[in-house]
C-alpha positions in Angstrom: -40.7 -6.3 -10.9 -37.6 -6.6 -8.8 -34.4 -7.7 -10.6 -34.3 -11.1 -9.0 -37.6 -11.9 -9.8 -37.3 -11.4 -13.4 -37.4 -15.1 -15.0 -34.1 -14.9 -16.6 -32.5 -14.3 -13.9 -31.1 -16.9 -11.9 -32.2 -17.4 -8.4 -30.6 -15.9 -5.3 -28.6 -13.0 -6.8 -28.1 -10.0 -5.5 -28.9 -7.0 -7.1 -25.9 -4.2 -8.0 -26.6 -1.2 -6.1 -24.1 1.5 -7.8 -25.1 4.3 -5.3 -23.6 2.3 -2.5 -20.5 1.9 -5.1 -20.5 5.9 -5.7 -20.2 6.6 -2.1 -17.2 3.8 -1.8 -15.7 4.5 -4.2 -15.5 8.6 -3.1 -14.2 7.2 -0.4 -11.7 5.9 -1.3 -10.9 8.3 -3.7 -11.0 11.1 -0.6 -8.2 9.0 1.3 -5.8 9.1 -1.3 -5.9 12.8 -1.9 -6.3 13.4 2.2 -2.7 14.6 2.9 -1.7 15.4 -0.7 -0.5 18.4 -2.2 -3.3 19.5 -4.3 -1.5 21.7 -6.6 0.7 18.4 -7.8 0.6 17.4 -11.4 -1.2 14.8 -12.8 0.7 12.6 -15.6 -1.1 12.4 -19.1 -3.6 15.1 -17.8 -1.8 18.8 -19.4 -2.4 21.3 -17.1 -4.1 19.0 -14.4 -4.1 19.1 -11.0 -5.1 16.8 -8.3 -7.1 19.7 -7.1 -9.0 19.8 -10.8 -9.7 15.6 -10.3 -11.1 16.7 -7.4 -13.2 19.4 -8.5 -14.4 17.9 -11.5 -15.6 14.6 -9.8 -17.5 16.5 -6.8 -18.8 18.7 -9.5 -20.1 15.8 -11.4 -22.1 14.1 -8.6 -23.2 17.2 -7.4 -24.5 18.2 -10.7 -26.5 15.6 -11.9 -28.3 14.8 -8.0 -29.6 18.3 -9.4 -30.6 17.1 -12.6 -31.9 13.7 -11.6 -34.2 15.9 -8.7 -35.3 17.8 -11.4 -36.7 14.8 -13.2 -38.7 13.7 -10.4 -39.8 16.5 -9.8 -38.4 17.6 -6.6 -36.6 20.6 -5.7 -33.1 20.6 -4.4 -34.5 20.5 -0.6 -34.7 24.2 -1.4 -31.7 25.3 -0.9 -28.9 25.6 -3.6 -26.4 23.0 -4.0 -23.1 24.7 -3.8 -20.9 23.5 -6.7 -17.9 25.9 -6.0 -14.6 24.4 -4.7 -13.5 24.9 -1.5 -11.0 27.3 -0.7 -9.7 26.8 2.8 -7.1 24.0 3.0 -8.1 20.6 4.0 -11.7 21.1 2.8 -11.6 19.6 -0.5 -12.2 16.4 1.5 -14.7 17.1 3.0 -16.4 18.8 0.0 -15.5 15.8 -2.3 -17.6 13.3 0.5 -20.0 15.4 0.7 -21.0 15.8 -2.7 -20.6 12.1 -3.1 -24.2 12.4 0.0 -25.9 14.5 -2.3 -25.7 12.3 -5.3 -26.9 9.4 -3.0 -29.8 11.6 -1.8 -31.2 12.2 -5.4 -30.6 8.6 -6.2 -32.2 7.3 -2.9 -35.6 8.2 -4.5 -35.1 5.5 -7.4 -35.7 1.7 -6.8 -31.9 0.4 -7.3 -33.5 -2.9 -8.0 -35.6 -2.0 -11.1 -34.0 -3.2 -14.3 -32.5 -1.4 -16.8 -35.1 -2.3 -19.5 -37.9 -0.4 -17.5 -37.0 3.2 -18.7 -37.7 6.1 -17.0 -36.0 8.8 -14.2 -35.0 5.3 -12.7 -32.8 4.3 -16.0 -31.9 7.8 -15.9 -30.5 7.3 -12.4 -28.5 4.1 -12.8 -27.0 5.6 -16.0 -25.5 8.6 -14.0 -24.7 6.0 -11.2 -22.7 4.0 -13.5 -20.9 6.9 -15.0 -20.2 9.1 -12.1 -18.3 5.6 -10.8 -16.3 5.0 -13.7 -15.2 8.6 -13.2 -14.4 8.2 -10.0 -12.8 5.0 -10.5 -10.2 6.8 -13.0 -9.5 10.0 -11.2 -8.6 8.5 -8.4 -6.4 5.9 -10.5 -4.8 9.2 -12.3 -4.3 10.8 -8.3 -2.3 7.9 -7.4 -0.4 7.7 -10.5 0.2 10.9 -9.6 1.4 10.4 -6.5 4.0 7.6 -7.8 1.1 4.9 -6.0 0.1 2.0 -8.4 -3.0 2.8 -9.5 -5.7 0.2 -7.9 -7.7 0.6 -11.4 -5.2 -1.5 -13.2 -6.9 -4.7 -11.6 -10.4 -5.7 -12.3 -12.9 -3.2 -10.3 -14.9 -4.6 -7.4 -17.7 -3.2 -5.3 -17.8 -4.2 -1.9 -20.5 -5.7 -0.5 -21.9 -7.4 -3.3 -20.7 -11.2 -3.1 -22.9 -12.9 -5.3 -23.2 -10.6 -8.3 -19.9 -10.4 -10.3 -19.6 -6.5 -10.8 -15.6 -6.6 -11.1 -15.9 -6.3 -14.7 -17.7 -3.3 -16.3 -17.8 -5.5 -19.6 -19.4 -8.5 -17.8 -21.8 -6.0 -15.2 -22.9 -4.4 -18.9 -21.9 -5.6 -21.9 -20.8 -9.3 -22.4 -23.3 -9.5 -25.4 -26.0 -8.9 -23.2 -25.3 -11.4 -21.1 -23.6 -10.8 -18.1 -21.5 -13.7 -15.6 -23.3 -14.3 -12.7 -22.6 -16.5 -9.6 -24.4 -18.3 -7.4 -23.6 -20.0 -3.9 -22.1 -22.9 -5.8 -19.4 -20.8 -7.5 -20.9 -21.6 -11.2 -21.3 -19.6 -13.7 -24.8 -18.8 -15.2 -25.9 -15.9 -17.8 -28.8 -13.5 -17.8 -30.4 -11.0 -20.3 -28.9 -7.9 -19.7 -28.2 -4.6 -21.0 -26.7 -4.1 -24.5 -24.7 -2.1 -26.9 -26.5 1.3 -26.5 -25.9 1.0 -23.0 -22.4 0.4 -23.2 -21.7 3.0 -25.9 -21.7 5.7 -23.3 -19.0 4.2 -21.1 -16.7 2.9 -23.9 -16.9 6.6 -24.3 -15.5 7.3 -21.1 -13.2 4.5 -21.5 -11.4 6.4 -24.8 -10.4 9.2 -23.3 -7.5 7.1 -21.4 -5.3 4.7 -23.6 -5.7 2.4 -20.0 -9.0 2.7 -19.4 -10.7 -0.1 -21.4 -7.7 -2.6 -20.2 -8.5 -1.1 -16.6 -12.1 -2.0 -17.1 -11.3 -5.7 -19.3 -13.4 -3.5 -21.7 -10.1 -3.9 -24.2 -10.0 -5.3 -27.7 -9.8 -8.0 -28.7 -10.4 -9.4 -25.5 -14.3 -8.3 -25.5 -14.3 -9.8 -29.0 -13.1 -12.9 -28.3 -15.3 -13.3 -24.7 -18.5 -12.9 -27.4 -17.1 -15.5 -29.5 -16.6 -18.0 -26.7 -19.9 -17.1 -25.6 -22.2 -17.5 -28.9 -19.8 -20.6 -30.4 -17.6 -22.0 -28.0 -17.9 -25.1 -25.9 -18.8 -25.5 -22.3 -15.6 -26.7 -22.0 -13.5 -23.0 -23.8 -16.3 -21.2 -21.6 -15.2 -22.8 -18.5 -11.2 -22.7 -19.5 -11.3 -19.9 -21.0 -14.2 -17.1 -20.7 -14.2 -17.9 -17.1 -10.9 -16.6 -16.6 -11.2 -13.7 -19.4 -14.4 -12.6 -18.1 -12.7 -12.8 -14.2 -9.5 -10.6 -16.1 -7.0 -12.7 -14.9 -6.5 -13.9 -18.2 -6.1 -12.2 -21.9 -6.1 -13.2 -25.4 -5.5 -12.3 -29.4 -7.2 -12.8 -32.3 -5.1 -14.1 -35.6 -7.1 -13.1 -38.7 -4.8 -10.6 -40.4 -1.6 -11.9 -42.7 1.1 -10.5 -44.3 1.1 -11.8 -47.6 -2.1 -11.5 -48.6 -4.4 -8.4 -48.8 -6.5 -9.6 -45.0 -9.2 -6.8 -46.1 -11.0 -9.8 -48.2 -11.0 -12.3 -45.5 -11.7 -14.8 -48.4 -7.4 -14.1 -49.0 -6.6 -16.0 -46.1 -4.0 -18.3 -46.4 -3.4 -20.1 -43.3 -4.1 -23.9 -43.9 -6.0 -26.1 -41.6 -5.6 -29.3 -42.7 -7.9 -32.5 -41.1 -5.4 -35.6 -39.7 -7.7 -37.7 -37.9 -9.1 -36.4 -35.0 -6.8 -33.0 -34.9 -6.6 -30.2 -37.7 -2.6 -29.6 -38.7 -2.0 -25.8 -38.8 0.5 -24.1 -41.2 0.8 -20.2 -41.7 2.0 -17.0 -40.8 -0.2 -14.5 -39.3 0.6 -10.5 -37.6 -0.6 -8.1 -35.8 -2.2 -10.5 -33.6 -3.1 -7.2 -31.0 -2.9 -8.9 -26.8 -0.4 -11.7 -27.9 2.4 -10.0 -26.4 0.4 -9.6 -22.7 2.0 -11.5 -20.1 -1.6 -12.7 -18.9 -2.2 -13.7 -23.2 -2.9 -17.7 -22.9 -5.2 -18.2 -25.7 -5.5 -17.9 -29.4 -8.4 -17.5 -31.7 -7.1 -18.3 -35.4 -8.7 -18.1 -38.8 -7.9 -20.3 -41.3 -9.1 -22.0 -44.7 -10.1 -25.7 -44.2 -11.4 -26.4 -47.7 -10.1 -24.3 -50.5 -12.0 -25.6 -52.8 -15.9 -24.9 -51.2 -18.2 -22.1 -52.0 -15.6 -18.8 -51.2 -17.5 -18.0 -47.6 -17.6 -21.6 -46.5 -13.8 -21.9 -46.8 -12.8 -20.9 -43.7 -12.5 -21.8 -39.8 -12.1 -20.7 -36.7 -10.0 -22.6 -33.5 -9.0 -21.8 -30.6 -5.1 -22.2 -30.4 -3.3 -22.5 -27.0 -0.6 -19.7 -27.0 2.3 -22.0 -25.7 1.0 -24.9 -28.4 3.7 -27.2 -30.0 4.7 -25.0 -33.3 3.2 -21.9 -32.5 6.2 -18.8 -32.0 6.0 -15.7 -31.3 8.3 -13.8 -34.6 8.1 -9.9 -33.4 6.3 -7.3 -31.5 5.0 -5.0 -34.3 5.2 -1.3 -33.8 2.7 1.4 -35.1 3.5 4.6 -35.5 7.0 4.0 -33.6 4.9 3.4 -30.3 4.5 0.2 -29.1 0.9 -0.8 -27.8 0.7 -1.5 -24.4 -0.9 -4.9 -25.1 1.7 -5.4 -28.5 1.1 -6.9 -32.2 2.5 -9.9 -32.8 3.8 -11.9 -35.9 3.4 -15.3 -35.1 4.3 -18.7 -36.9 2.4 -21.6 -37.3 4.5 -24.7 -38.0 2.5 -28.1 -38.2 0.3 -26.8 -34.8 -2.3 -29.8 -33.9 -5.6 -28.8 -32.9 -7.8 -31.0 -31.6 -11.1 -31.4 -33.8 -13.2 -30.2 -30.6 -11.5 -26.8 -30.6 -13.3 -25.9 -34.0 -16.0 -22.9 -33.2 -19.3 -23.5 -34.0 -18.1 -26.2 -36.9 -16.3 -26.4 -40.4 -16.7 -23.5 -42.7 -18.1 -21.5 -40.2 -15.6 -19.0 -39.7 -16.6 -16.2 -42.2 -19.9 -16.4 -40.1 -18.2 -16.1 -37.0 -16.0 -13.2 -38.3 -19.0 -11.2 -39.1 -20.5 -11.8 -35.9 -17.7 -10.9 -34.0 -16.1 -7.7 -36.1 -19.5 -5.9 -36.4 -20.1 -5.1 -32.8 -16.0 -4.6 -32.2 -16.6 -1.8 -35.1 -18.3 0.3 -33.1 -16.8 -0.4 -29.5 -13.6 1.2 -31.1 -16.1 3.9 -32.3 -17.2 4.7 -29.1 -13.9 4.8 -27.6 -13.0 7.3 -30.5 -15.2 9.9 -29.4 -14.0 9.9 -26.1 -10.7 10.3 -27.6 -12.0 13.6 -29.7 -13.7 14.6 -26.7 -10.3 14.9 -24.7 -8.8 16.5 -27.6 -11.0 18.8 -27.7 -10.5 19.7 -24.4 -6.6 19.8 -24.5 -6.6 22.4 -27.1 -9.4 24.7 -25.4 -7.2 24.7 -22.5 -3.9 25.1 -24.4 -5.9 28.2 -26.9 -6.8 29.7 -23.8 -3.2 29.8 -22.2 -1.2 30.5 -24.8 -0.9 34.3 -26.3 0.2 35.4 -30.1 0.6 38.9 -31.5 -0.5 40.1 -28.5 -3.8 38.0 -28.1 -4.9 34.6 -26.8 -4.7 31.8 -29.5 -8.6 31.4 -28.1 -9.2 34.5 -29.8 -8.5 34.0 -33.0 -11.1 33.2 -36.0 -9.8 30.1 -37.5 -9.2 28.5 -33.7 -12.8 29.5 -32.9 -14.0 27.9 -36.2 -12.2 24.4 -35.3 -13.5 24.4 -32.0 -16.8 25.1 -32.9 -16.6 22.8 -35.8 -15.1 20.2 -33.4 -18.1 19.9 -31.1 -20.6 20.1 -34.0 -18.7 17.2 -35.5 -18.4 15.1 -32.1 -22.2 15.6 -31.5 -23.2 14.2 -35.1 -20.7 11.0 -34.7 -21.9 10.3 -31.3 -25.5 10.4 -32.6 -24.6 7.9 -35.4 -23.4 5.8 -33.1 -26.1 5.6 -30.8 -28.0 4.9 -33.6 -26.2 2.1 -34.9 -25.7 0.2 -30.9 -29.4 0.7 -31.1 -30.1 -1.0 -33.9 -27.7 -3.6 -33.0 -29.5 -4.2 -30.0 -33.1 -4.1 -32.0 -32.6 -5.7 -35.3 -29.4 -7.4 -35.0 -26.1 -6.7 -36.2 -27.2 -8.0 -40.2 -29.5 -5.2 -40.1 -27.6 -2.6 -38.3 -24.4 -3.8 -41.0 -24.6 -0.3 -42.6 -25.1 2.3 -39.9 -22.3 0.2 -38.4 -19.8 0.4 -41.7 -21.2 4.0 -41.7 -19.6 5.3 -37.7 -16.6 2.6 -38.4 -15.7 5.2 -41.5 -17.1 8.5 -39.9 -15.5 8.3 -35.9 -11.9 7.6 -36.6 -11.7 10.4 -39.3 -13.6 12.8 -37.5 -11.2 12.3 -34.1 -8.4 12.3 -36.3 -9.4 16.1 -38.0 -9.7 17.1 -34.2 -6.7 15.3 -33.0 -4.8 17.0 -35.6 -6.0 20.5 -35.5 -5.5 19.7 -31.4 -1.9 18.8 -32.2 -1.3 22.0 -34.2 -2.9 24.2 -31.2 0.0 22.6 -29.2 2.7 23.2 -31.8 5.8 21.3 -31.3 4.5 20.2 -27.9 1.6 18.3 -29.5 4.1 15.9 -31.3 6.0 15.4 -27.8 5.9 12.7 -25.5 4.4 15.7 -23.2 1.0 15.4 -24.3 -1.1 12.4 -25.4 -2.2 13.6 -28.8 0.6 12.0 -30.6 0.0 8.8 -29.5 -3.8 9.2 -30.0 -3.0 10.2 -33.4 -1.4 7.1 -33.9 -4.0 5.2 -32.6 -7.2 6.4 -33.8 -5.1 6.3 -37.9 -4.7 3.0 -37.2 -8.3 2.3 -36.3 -8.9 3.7 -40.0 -7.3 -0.4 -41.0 -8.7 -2.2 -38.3 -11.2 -4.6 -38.2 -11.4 -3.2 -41.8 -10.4 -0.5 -44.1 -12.3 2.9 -45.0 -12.7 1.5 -48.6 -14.4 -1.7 -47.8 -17.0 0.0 -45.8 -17.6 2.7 -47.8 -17.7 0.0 -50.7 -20.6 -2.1 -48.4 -22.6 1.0 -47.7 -22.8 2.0 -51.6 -23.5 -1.7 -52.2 -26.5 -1.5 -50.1 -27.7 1.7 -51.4 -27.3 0.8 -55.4 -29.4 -2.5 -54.0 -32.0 -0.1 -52.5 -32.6 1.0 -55.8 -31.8 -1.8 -58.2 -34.1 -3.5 -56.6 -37.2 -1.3 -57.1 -35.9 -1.2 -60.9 -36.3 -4.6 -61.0 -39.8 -4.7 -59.5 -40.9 -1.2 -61.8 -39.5 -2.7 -64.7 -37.5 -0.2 -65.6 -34.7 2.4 -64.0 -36.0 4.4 -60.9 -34.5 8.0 -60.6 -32.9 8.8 -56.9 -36.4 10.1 -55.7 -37.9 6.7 -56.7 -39.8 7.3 -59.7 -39.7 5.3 -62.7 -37.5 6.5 -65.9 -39.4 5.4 -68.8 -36.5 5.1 -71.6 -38.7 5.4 -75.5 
């Protein structure tokens, strides 16, 4: 079944060919690297060159035409594919287009209109698609920066040719809780089943190893968040105001959950009041790091807040969505973490007797806690994903810097105790990865209730593990690793901050032994009796 004929999908939609995009996009990347000076450096890549953007990209298409011909069975037209970089001047050009042909060649024997629910070398092949664009979509972005060009990247991404299918945003194309925007002839926007969360795990992935990327891609929290809110809850009148333009990336957003004078770990602490007056709700409180508020494109609001103190502890609170430039609402502060300021920026912000009109309550009264749930859980482990590409890069900085720095008389690669982090680096990276496949598939099978613990499970287990390797990265580096020369400070930063957002280590750990006690307390309950951890009965004379 073609992609258009598939009954969810709305009629007279073309179908996202991402081969055509890889060959574009090399393009592209090939004119902006034409007349450059290969052996220039490239900023926030140590020990880059445009020359090794280059490489790695060709080496990347090239590399997996060969694997995807191997799935189908077909040899590489016998004859070798040459993965080797060029050494005459001039010919990394040519080699870069070319190995952008041979990736098309492999994927020419896969039907770019089946969907990505039939599995198979055909999933396979969009998969590698996909990703060999996003990497060429970033090198060239870091070959311009390089080049003191503005990187094209930083607006939403586009694929020519393709009028009717809204692929300018990887989130949308992807993600968007599998639902992605579509257009039709009459400009409106309709929705269609679509891939999900263990599709998207692999390119947030991608996404973390840049601190731009996921902004670059409107892939960035809390922006994904919030378009899933306004998607499941919101009215057809915040979908067309608002998603629209979040979705499009022309507009960005915060979410105000967190407070400062309560603990905001129990979101039954919160504070801010939401009072009814007639047909509006009266909003007084203080809220902080409120992550996006601080973006010049930041329009919109999503606030938590207790409407009825005295109902059942879960039913107390609400969630509205706040105009940014609303009567009452200031901006206090940009918050810093770490010393760095975020790109995006965490705001304190006031609420002083904000009206709200009854119609911008989500879902309904009460229902916030609900919503809170539903939209944290699958923001858990997008930041997980990004974390692992985060360790990934680390990882890779200090194999480079081991390898070129020399002690006692010896490369730092040599020693013991380097060789046991790196090793013990890519074991860990491996096992976190595979928990959080596991948990975006389960997300995407049994829902996000009954994924809740392999999700509190990565949400404690990525952000640590990135942070060992971050840290062992940094001491490779020595003082350079705390510089402003390197990214791993700033990653640092980052990824110890993830162990607070969206929720503490303690309160996850605290769910996941919650659910395990319940495992067995209730088969107690049912034997009658205690049951010993391999689920046999204690009998207690």
């Amino acid at each position: 079944m073609k992609i258009s004929d598939h009954p969810d999908h709305g009629s007279g939609f073309a179908p996202v060919d991402h081969r055509t995009a890889v060959a574009a996009e090399t393009a592209r990347f090939v004119a902006v690297v034409k007349d450059a000076d290969l052996a220039t450096a490239v900023p926030g890549c140590p020990g880059w060159t445009l020359a090794d953007l280059v490489k790695h990209t060709g080496s990347v298409q090239r590399w997996f035409s060969v694997l995807l011909r191997a799935r189908i069975q077909e040899p590489p037209q016998k004859r070798e594919v040459d993965l080797r970089f060029p050494d005459e001047e001039g010919g990394y050009a040519d080699w870069l287009a070319e190995s952008a042909t041979v990736a098309a060649e492999a994927f020419a024997a896969t039907d770019p209109n089946l969907p990505m629910w039939a599995w198979g070398v055909d999933q396979h092949a969009r998969f590698w698609a996909r990703r060999m664009l996003f990497e060429t979509l970033l090198h060239r972005a870091d070959a311009e920066l390089a080049l003191g060009l503005r990187p094209t990247i930083d607006r939403p991404l586009a694929v020519d040719g393709i009028d009717e299918f809204l692929v300018n945003l990887p989130f949308a194309a992807f993600f968007a809780p599998k639902v992605a925007n579509l257009r039709g002839p009459d400009r409106t926007i309709r929705f269609r089943a679509t891939d999900g969360d263990d599709d998207y795990a692999p390119l947030a992935e991608i996404m973390g190893r840049s601190h731009i990327a996921s902004e670059a891609c409107n892939c960035n929290a809390p922006d994904t968040g919030n378009m899933e809110v306004l998607t499941l809850f919101g009215s057809d009148e915040h979908k067309e105001k608002y998603l629209k333009p979040l979705l499009d990336g022309t507009m960005a957003s915060a979410f105000a959950m967190t407070e400062p004078r309560v603990a905001s770990s129990d979101a039954t602490n919160i504070e801010l009041r939401m009072e009814r007056d007639g047909d509006e709700y009266v909003l007084n409180g203080r809220k902080w790091f409120a992550s996006n508020a601080l973006h010049r494109n930041c329009k919109v609001l999503i606030v938590m807040g207790k409407t009825d103190p005295t109902a059942d502890p879960h039913r107390q609170q609400s969630m509205m969505v706040v105009p940014i430039d609303a009567p009452g609402v200031t901006v206090m502060r940009g918050l810093l973490v770490f010393g760095y300021q975020d790109r995006e920026g965490h705001a304190e912000i006031d609420f002083t007797d904000v009206r709200v009109p009854a119609k911008d309550v989500l879902k309904g009264e009460g229902e916030g806690f609900a919503i809170s749930q539903a939209r944290l859980g699958p923001g858990r482990i997008h930041h997980c994903m990004r974390a692992i590409g985060a360790a990934e890069r680390a990882l890779e900085l200090m194999c480079r810097r081991a390898q070129s720095r020399v002690t006692f008389g010896s490369p730092v690669a040599e020693r013991s105790n380097i060789q046991d982090w790196i090793a013990e680096a890519r074991i860990d990276i491996e096992m976190i990865r595979l928990l959080t496949f596991k948990a975006a598939y389960l997300m995407d099978t049994v829902g996000n209730k009954g994924a809740r613990t392999e999700i509190a499970a990565i949400k404690v287990a990525a952000p640590n593990i990135a942070l060992k390797i971050i840290d062992r990265a940094i001491q490779v580096h020595g003082a350079a690793g705390v510089s402003e020369d390197f990214p791993l400070a700033m990653m640092y930063a980052q990824l110890r901050t993830l162990r607070l957002a969206d929720g503490p280590d303690e309160v996850h750990k605290r769910a996941i032994a919650r659910h395990e006690l319940g495992r067995y307390r209730d088969a107690a309950g049912a034997a009658g009796g205690t049951v010993t951890p391999g689920g046999h009965k204690a009998v207690v004379s």
